[in-house]
DSSP file (Angstrom, degrees, kcal/mol; ACC not computed):
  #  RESIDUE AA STRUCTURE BP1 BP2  ACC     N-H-->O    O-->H-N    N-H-->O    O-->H-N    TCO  KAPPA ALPHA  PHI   PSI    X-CA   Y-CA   Z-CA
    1    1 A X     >        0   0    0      0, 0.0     4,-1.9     0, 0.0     0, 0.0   0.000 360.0 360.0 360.0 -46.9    0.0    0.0    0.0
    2    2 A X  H  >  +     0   0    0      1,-0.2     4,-0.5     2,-0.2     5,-0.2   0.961 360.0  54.0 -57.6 -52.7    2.8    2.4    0.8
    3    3 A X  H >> S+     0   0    0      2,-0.2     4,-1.2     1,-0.2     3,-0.6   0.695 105.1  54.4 -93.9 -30.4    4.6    1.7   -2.1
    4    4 A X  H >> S+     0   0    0      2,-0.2     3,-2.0     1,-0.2     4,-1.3   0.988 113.3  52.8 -65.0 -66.1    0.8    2.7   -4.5
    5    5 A X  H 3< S+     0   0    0     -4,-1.9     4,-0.4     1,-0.3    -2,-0.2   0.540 106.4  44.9 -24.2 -32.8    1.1    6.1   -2.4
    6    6 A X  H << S+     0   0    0     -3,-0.6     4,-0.3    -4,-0.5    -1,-0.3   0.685 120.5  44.2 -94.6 -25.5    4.8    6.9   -3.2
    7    7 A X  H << S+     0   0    0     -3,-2.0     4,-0.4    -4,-1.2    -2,-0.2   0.675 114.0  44.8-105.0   8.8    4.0    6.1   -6.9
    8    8 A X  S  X S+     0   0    0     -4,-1.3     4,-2.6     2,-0.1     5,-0.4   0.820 114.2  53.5 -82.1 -38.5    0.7    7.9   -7.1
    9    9 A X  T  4 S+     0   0    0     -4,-0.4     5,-0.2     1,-0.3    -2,-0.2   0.564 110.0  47.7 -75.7 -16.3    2.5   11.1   -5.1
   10   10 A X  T  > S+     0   0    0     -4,-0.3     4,-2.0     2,-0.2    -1,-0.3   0.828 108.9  53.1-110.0 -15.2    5.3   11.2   -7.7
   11   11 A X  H  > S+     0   0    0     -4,-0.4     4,-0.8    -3,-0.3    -2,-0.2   0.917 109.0  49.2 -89.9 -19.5    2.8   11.0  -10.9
   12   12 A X  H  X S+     0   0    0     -4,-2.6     4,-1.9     2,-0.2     5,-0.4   0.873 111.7  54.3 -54.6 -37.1    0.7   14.1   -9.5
   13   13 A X  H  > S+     0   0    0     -5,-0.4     4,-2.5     1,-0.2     3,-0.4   0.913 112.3  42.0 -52.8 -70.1    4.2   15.8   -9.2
   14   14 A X  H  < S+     0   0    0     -4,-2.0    -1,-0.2     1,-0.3    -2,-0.2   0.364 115.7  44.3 -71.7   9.0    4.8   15.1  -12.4
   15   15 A X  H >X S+     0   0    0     -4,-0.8     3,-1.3    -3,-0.3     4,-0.5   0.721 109.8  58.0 -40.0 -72.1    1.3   16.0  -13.8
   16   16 A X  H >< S+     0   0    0     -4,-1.9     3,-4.4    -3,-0.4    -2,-0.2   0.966 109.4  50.9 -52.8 -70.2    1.2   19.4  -11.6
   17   17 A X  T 3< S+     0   0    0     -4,-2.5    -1,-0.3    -5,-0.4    -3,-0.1   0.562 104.5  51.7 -77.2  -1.1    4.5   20.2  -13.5
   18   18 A X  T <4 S+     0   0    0     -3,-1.3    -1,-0.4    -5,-0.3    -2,-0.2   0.531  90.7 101.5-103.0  -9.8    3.4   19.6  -16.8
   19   19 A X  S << S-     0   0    0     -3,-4.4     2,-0.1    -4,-0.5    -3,-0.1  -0.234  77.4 -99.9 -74.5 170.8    0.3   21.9  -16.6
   20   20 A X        -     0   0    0     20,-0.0     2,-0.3     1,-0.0     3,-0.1  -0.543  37.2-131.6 -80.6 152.2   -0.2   25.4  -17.9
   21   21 A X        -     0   0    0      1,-0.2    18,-0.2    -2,-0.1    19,-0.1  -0.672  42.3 -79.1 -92.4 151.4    0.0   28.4  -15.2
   22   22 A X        -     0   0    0     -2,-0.3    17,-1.7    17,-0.2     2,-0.4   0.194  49.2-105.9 -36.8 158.9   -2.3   30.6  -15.2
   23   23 A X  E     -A   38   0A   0     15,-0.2     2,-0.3    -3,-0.1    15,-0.2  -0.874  22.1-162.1-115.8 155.7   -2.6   33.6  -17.8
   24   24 A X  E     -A   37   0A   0     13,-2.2    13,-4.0    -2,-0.4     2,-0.4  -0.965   3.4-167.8-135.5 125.5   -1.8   36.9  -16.9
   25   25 A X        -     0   0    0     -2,-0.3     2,-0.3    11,-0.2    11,-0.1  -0.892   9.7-165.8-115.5 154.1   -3.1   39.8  -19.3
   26   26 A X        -     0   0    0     -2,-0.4     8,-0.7     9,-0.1     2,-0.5  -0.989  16.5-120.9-138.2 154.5   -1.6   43.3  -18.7
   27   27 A X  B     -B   33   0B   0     -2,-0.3     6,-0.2     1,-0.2    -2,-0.0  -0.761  13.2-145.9 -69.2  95.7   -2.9   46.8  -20.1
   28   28 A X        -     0   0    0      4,-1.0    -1,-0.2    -2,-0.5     6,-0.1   0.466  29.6-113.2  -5.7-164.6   -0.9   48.9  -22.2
   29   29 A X  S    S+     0   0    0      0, 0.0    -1,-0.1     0, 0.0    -2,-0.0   0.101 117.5  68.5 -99.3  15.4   -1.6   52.6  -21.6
   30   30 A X  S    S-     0   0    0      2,-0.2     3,-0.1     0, 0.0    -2,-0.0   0.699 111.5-125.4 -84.9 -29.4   -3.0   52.9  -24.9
   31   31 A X        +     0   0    0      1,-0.4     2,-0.4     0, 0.0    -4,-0.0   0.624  61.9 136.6 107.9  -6.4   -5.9   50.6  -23.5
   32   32 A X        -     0   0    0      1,-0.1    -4,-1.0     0, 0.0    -1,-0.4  -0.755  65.3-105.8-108.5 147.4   -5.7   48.0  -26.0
   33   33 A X  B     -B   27   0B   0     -2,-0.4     2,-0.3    -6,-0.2    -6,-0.1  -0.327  37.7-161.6 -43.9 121.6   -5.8   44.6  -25.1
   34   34 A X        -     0   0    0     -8,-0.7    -8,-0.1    -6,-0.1     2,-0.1  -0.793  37.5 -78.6-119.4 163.2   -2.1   43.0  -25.5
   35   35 A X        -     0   0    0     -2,-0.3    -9,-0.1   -10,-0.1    -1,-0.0  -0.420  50.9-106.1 -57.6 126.3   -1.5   39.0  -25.8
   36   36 A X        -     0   0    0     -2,-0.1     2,-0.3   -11,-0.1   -11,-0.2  -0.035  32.8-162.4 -45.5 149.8   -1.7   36.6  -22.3
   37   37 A X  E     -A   24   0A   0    -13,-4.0   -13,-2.2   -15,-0.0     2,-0.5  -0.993  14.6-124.8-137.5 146.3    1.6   35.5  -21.0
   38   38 A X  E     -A   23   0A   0     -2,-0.3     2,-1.6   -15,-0.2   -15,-0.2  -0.521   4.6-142.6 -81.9 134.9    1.8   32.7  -18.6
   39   39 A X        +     0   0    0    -17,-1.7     2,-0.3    -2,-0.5   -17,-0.2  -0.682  24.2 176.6-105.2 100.3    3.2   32.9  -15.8
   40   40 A X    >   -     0   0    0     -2,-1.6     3,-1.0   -19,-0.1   -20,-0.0  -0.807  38.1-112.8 -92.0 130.3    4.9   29.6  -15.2
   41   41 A X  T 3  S+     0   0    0     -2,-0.3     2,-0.3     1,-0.2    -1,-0.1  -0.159 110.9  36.1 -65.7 169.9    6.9   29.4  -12.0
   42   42 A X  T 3  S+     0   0    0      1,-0.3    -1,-0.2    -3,-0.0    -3,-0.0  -0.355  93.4 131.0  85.6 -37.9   10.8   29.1  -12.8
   43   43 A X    <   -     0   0    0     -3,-1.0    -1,-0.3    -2,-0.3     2,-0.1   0.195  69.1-111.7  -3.1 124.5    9.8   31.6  -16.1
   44   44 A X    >   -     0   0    0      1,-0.2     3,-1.2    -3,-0.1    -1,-0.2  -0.437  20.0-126.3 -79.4 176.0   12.1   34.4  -16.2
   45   45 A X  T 3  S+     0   0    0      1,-0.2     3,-0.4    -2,-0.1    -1,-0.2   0.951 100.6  78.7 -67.7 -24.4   10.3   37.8  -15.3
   46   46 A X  T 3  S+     0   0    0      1,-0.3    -1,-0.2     3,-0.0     4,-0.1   0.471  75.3  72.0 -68.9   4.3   11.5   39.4  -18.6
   47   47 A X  S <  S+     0   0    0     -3,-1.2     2,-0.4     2,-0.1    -1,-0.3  -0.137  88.5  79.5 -97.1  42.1    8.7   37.5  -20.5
   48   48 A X  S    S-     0   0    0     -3,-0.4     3,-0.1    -9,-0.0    -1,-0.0  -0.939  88.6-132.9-154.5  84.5    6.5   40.3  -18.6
   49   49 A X        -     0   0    0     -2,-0.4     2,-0.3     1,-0.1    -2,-0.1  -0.406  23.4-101.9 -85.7 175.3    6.7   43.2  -20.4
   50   50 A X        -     0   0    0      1,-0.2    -1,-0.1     2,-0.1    -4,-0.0  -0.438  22.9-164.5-100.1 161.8    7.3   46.0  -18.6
   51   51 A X  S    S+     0   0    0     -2,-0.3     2,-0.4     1,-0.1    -1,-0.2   0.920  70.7  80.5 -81.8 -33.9    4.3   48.7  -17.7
   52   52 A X        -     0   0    0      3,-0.0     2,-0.3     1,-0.0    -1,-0.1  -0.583  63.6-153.8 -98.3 115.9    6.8   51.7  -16.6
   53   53 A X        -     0   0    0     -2,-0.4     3,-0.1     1,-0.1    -2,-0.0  -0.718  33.4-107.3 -87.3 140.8    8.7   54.2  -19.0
   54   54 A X        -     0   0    0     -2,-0.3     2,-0.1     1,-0.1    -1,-0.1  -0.184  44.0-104.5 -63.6 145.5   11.7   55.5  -17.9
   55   55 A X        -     0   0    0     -3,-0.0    -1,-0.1     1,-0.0     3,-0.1  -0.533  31.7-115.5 -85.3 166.4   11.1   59.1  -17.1
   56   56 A X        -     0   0    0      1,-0.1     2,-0.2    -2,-0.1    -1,-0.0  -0.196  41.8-103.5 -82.8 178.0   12.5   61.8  -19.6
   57   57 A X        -     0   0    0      1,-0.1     2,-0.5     2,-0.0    -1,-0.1  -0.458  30.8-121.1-105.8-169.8   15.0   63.9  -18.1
   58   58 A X        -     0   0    0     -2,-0.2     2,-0.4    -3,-0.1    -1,-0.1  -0.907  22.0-164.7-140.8 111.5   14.4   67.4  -17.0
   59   59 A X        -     0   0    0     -2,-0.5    -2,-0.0     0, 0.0    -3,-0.0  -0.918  26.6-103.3-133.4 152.0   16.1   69.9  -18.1
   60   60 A X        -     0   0    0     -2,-0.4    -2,-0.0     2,-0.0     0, 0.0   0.195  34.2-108.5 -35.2 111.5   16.1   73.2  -16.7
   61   61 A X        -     0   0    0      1,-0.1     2,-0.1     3,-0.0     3,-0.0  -0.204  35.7-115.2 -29.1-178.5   14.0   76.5  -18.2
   62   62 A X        -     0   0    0      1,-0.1    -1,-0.1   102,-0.0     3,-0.0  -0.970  27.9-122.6 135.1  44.8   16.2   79.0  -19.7
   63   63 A X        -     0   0    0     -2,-0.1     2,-0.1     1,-0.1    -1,-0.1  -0.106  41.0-115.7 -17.8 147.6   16.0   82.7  -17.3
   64   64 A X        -     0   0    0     -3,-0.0     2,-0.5     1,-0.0    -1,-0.1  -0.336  39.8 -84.1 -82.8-172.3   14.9   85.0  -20.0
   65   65 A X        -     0   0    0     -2,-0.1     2,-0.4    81,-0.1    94,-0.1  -0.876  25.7-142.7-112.3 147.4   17.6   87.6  -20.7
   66   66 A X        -     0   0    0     -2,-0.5     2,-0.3    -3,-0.0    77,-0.1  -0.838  38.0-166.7-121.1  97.2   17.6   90.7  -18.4
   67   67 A X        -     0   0    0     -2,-0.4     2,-0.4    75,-0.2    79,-0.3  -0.679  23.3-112.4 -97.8 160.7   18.6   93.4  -21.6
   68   68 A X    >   -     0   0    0     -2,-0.3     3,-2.2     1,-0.1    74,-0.1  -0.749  15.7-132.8 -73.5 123.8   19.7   96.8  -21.2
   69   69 A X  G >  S+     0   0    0     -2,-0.4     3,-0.5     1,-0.3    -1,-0.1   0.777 110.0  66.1 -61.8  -7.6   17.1   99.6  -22.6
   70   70 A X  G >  S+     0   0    0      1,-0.3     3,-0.8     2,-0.1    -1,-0.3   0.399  78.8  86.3 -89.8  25.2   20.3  101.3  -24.4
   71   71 A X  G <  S+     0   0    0     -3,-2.2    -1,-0.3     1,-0.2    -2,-0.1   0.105  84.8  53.8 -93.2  13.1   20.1   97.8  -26.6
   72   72 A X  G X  S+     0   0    0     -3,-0.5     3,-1.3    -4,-0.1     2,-0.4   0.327  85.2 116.5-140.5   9.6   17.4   99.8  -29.0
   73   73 A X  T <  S+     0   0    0     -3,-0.8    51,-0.2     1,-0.3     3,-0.1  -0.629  80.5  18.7 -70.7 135.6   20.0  102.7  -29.6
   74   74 A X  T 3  S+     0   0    0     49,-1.9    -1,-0.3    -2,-0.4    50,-0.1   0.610  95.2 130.0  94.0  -4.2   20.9  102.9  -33.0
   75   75 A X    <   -     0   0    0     -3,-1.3    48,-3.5     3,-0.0    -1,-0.4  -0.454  57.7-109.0 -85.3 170.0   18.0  100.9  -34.1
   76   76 A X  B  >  -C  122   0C   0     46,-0.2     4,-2.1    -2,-0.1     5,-0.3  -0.693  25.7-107.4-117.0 174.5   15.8  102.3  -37.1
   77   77 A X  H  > S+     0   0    0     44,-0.7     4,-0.9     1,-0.3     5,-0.1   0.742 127.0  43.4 -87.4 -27.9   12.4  103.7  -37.0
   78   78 A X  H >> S+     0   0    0      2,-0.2     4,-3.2     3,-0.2     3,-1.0   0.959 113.5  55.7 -94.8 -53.8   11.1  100.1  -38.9
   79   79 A X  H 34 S+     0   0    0      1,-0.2    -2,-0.2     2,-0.2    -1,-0.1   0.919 116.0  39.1 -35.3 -60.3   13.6   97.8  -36.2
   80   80 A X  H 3X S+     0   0    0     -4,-2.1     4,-1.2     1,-0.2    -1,-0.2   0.684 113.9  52.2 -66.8 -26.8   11.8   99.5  -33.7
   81   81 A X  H <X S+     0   0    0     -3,-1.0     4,-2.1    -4,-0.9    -2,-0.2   0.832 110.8  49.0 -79.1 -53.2    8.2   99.5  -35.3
   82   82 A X  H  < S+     0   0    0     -4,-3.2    -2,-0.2     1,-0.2    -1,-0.2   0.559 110.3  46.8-112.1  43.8    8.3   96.0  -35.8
   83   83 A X  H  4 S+     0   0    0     -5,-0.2    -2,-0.2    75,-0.0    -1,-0.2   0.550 131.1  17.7-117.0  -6.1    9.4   94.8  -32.5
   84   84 A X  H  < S-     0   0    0     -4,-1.2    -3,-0.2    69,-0.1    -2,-0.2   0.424  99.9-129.8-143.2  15.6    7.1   96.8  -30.7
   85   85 A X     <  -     0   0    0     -4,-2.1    -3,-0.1     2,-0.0    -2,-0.0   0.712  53.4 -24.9  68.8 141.8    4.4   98.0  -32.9
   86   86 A X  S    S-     0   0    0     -5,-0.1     2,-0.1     1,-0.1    13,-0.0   0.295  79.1-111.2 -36.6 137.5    2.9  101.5  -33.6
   87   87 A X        -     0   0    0      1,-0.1     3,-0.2    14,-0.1    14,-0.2  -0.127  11.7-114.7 -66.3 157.2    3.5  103.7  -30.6
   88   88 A X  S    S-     0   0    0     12,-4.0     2,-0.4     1,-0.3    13,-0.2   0.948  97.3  -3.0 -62.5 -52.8    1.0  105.3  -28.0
   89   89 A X  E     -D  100   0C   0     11,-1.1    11,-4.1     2,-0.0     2,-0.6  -0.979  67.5-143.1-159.4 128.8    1.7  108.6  -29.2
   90   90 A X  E     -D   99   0C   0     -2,-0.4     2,-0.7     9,-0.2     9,-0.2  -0.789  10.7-171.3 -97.4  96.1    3.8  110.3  -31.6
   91   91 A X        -     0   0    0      7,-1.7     2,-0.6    -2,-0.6     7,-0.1  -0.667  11.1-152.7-116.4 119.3    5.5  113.5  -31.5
   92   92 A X        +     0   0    0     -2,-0.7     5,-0.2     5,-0.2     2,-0.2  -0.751  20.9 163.9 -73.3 126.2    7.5  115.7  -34.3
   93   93 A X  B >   -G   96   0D   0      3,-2.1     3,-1.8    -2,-0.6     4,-0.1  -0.690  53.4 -98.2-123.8  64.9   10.1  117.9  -32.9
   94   94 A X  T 3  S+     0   0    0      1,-0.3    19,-0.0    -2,-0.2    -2,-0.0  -0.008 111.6  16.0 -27.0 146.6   12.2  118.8  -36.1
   95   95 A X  T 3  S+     0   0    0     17,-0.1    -1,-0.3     0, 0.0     2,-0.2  -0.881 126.9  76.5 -79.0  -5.8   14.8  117.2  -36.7
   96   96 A X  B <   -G   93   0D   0     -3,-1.8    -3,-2.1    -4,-0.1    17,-0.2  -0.161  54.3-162.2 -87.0 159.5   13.4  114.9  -34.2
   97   97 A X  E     - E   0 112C   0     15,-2.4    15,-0.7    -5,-0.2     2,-0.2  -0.707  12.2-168.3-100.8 162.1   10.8  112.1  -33.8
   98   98 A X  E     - E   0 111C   0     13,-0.2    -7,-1.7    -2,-0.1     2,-0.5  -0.902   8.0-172.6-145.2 137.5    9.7  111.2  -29.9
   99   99 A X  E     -DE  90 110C   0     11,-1.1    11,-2.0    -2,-0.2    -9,-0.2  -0.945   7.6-158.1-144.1 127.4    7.5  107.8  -29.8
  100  100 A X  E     -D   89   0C   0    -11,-4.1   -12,-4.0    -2,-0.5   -11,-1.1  -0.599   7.6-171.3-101.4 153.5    6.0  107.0  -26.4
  101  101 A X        -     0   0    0    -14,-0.2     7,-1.7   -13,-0.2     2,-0.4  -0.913  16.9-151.5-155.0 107.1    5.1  103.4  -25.9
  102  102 A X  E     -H  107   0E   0     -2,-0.4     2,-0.3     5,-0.2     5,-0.2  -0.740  14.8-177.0-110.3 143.5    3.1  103.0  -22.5
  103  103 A X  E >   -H  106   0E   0      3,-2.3     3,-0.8    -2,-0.4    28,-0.1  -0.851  48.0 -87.8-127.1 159.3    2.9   99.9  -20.0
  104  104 A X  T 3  S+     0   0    0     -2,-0.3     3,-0.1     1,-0.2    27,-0.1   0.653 127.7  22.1 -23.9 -60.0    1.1   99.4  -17.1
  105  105 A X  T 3  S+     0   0    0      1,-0.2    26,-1.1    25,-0.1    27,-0.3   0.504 128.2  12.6 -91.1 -24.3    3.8  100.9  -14.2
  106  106 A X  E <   -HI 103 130E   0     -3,-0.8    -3,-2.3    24,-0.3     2,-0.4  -0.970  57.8-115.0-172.6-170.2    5.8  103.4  -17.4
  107  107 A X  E     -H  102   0E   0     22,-3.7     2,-0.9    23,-0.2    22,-0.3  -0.828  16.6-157.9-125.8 103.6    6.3  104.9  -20.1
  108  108 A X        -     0   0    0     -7,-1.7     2,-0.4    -2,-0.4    20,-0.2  -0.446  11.6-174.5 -81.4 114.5    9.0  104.3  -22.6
  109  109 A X  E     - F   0 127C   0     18,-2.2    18,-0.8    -2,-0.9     2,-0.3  -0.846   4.5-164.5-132.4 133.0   10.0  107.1  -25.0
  110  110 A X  E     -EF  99 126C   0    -11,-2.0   -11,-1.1    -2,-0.4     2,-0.7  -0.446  11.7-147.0-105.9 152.3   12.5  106.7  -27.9
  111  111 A X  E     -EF  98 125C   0     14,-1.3    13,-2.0    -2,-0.3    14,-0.6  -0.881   8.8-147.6-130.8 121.6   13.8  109.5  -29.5
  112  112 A X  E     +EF  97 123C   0    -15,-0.7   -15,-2.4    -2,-0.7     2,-0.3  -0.619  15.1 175.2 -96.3 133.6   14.9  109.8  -33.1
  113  113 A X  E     - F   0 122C   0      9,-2.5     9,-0.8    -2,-0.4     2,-0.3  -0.581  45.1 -93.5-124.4-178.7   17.4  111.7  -35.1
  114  114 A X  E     - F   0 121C   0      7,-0.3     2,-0.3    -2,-0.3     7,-0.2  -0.578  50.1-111.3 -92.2 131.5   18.2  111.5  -38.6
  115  115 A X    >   -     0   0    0      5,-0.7     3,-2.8    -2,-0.3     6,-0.0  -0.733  22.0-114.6-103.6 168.5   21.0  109.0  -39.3
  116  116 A X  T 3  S+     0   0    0      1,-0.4    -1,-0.1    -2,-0.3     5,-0.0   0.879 114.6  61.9 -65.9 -37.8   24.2  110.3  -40.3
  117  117 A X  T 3  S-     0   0    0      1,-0.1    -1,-0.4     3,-0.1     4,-0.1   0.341 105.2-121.4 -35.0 -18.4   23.6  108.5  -43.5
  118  118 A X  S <  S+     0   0    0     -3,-2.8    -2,-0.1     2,-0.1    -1,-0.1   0.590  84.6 107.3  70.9  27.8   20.4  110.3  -44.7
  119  119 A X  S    S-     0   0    0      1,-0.4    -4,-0.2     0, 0.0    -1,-0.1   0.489  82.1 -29.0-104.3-108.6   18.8  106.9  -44.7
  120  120 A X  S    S-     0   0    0      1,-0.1    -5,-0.7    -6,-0.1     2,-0.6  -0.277  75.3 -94.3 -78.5 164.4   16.0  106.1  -41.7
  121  121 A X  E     - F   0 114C   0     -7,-0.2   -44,-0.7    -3,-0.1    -7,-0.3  -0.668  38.4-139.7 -87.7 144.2   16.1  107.5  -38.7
  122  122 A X  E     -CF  76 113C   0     -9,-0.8    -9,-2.5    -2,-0.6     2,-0.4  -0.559  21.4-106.6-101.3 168.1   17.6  106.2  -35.6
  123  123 A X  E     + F   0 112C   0    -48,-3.5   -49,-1.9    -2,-0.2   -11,-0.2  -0.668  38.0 167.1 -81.7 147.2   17.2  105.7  -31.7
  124  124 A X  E     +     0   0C   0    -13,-2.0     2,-0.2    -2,-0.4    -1,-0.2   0.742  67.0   2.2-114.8 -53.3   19.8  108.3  -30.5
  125  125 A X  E     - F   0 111C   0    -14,-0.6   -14,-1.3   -53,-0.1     2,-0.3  -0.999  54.4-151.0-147.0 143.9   18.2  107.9  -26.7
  126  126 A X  E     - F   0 110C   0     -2,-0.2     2,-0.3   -16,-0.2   -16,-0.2  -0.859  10.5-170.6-108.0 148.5   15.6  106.2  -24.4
  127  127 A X  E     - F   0 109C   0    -18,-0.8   -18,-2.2    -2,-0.3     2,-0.3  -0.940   2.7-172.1-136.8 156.1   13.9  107.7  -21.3
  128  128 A X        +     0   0    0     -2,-0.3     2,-0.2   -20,-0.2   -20,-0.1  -0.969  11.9 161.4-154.5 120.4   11.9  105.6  -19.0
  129  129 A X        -     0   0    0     -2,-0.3   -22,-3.7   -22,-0.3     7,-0.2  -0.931  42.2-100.9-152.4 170.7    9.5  107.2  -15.7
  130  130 A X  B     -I  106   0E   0      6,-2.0   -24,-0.3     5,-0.5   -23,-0.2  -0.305  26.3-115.5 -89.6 178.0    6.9  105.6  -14.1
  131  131 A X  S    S+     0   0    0    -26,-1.1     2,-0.4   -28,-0.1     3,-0.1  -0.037  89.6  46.1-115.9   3.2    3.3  106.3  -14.7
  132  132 A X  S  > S-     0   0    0    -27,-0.3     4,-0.8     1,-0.3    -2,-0.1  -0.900  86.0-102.7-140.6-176.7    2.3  107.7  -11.5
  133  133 A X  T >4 S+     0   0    0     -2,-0.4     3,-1.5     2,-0.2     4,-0.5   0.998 122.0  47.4 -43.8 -68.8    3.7  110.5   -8.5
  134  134 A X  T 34 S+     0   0    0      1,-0.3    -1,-0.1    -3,-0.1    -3,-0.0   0.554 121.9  30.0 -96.7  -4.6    4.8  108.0   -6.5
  135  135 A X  T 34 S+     0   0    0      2,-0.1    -5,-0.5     4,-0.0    -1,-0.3   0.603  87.5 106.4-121.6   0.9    6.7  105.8   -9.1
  136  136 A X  S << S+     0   0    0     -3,-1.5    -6,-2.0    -4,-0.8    -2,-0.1   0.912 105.4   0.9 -19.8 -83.1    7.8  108.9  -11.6
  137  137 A X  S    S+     0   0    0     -4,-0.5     2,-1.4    -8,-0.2    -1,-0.2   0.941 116.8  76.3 -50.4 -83.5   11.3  108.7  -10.4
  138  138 A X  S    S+     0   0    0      2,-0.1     2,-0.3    -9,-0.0    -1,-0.1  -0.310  76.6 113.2 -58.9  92.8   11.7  106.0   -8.0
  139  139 A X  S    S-     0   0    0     -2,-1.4     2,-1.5   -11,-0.1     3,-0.1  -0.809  71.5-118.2-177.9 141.0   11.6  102.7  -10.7
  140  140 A X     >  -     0   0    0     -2,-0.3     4,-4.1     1,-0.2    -2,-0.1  -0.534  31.3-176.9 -88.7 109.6   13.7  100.2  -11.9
  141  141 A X  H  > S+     0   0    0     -2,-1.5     4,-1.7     1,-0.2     5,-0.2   0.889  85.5  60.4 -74.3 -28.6   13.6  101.2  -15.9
  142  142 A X  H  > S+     0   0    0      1,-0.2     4,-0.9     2,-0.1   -75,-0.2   0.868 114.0  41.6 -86.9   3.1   15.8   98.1  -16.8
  143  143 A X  H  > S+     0   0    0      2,-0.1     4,-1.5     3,-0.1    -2,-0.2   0.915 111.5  49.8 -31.9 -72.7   12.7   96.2  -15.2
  144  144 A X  H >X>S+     0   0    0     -4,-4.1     4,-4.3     2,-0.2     3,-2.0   0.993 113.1  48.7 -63.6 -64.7   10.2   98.2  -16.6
  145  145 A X  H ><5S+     0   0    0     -4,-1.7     3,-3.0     1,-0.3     4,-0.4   0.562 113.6  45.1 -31.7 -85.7   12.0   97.7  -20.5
  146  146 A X  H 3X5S+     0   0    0     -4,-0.9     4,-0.8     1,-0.3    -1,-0.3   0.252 117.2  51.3 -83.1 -19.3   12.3   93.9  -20.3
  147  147 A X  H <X5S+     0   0    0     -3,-2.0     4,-2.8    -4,-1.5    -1,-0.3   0.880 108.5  49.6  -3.3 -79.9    8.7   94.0  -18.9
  148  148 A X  H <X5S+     0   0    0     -4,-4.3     4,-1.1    -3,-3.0     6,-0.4   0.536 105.8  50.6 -71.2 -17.5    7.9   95.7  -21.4
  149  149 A X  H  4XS+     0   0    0     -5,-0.6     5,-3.0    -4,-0.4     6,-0.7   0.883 110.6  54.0 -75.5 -40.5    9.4   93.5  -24.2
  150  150 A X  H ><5S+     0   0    0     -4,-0.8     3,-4.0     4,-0.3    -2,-0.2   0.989 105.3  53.5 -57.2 -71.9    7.7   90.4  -22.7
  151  151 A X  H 3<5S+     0   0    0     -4,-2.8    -1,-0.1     1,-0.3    -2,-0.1   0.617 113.5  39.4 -56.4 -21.2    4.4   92.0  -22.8
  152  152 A X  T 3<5S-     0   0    0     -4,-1.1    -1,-0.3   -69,-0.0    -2,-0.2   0.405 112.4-106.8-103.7  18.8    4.6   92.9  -26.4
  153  153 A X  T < 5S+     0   0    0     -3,-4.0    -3,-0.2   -69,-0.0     3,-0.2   0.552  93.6 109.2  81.6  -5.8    6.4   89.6  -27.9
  154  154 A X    > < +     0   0    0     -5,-3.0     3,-4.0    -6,-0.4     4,-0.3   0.725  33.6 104.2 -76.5 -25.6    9.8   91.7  -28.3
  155  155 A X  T 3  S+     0   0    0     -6,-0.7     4,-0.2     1,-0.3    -5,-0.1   0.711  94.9  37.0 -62.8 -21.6   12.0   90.0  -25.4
  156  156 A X  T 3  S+     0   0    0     -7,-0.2    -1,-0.3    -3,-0.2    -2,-0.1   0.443 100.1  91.5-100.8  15.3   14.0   87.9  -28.5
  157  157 A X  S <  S+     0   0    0     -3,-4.0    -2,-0.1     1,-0.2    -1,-0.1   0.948  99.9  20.4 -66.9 -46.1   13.7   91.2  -30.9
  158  158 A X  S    S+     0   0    0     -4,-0.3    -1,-0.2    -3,-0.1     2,-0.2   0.257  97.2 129.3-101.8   4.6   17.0   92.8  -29.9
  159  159 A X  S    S-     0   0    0     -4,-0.2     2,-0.6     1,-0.1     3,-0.1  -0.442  71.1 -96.6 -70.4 148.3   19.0   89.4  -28.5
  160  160 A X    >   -     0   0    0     -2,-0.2     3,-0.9     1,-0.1    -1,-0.1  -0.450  51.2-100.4 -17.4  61.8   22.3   88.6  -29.7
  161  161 A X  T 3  S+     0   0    0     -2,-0.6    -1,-0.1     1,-0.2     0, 0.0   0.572 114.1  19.2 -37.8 155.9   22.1   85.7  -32.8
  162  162 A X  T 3  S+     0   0    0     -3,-0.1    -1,-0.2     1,-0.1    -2,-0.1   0.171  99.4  98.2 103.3 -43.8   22.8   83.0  -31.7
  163  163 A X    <         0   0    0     -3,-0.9    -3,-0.1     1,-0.2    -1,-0.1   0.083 360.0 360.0-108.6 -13.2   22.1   83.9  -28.1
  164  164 A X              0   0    0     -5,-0.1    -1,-0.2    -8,-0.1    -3,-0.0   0.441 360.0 360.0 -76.3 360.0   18.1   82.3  -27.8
């Protein structure tokens, strides 16, 4: 009798070890249905694919660039026009042009001479004050410019090539 026990015991081992393991479906993240895989013990895992993409790597924003407002001296009346688009207000002062160009907190106004050339006019000088009493003076103008560059879509008008 023992001896039908040991040989019944060793053909369920060997039965057991020939069946299939259960199937195991995994989800994409597309959502579509991918083909089972079994998972049979001894199996390596790498027949599992895997659910997690490595993440991309990070790289840092970019500070925009902090320009100087005397960066639009020497520009011409069209440089200036199509980086910052018709002026608030426009004033002739033979031989000179004055074109105020106002933002929330000031006001920036470029002033134009005749270039030495006789071709377009150029920025000769910029003045920048604040829009109220209490900020007239008292204001950081290379702020207010670079502000002001952002706000109209200029900040990459006057950069450096090369230099985005």
């Amino acid at each position: 009798m023992l001896k039908s026990v040991a040989v019944f015991a060793a053909l369920l081992f060997i039965v057991a070890g020939c069946a299939k393991g259960p199937e195991i479906t995994t989800l994409p993240k597309d959502g579509k249905k991918s083909a089972p895989v079994s998972a049979v013990s001894g199996s390596a895992p790498a027949s599992i694919p895997s659910q997690k993409k490595p993440d991309p790597p990070v790289i840092a924003a970019k500070p925009p660039a902090v320009l100087e407002p005397t960066i639009v001296v020497g520009k011409t009346t069209s440089e200036i026009g199509s980086a910052f688009g018709d002026p608030n207000m426009r004033r002739k002062d033979s031989p000179a042009e004055v074109w105020q160009y106002l933002a929330p907190d000031c006001a920036l106004h470029l002033f134009f001479y005749p270039a030495s050339s006789g071709g377009e006019m150029i920025v000769r000088h910029i003045a920048i004050n604040g829009r109220s009493v209490e900020t007239y003076s008292e204001l950081d103008r290379k702020k207010c410019f670079n502000d002001y560059l952002r706000a109209v879509g200029a900040e990459n008008a006057f950069a450096a090539p090369g230099a985005s």
